[in-house]
C-alpha positions as CSV (number, residue, x, y, z in Angstrom):
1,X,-28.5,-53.0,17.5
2,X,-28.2,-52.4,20.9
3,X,-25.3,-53.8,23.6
4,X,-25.5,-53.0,26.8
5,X,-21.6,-52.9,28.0
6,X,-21.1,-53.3,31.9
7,X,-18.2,-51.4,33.0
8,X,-16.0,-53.0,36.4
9,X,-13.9,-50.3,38.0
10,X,-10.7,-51.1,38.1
11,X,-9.6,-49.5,41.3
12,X,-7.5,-50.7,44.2
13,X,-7.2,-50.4,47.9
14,X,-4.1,-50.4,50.4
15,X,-5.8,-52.8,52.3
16,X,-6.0,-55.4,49.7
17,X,-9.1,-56.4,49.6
18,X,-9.7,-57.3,53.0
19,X,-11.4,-54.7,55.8
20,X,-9.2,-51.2,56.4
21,X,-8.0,-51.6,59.8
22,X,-5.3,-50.0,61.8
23,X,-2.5,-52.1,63.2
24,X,-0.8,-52.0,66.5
25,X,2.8,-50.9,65.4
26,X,0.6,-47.9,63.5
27,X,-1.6,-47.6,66.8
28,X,2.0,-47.2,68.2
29,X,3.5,-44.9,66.1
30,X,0.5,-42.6,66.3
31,X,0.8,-42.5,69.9
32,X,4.6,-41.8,70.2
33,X,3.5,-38.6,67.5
34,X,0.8,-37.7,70.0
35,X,3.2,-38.0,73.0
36,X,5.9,-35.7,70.9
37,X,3.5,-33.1,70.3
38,X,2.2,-32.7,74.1
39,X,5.7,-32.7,75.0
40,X,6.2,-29.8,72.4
41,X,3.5,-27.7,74.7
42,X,6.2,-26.1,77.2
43,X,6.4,-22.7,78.7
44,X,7.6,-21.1,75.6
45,X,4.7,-22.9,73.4
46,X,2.8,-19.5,73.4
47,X,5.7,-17.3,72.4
48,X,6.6,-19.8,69.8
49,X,3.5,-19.2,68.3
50,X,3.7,-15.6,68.7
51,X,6.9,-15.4,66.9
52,X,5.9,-18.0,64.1
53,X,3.0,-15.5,63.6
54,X,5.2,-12.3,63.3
55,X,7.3,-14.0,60.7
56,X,4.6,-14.7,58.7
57,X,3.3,-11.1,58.8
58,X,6.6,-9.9,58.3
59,X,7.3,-11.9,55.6
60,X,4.3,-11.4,53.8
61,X,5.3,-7.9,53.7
62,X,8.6,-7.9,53.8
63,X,9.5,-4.4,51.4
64,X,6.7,-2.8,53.4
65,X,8.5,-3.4,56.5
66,X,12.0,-2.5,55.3
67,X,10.2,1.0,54.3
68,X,8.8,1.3,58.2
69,X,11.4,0.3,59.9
70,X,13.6,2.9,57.7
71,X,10.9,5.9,58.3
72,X,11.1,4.8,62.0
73,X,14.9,5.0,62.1
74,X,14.7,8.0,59.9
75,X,12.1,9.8,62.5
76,X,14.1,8.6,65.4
77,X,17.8,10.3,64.1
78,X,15.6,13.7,63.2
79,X,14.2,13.9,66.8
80,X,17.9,12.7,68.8
């Protein structure tokens, strides 16, 4: 005997039901973000990211930097 069994997803949206659409107080909020991060772009902006970038390298390697920075202090007593 053979039964064919039909199988409904049961699955929901946020929207409800009805057609995903944005509204104007999250039209709003996403502007106010964008306006926050142009203002964020200032003179410093690229040495921000210069910095951020450094720490990440450094911290990545942070015993391997400890070990250089104590060979360079090492070096730089030996030659004064």
């Amino acid at each position: 005997m053979n039964t064919n069994i039909i199988v409904i997803p049961c699955w929901s949206t946020a929207s409800f039901g009805d057609t995903a659409d944005t509204s104007p107080t999250e039209l709003w909020a996403l502007g106010e973000h964008l306006n926050l991060c142009r203002g964020a772009r200032g003179r410093l902006f690229a040495l921000h990211c210069i910095a951020q970038t450094m720490h990440g390298f450094v911290a990545a390697r942070f015993v391997t930097t400890l070990v250089v920075v104590g060979l360079l202090i090492g070096v730089g007593s030996l030659v004064l």
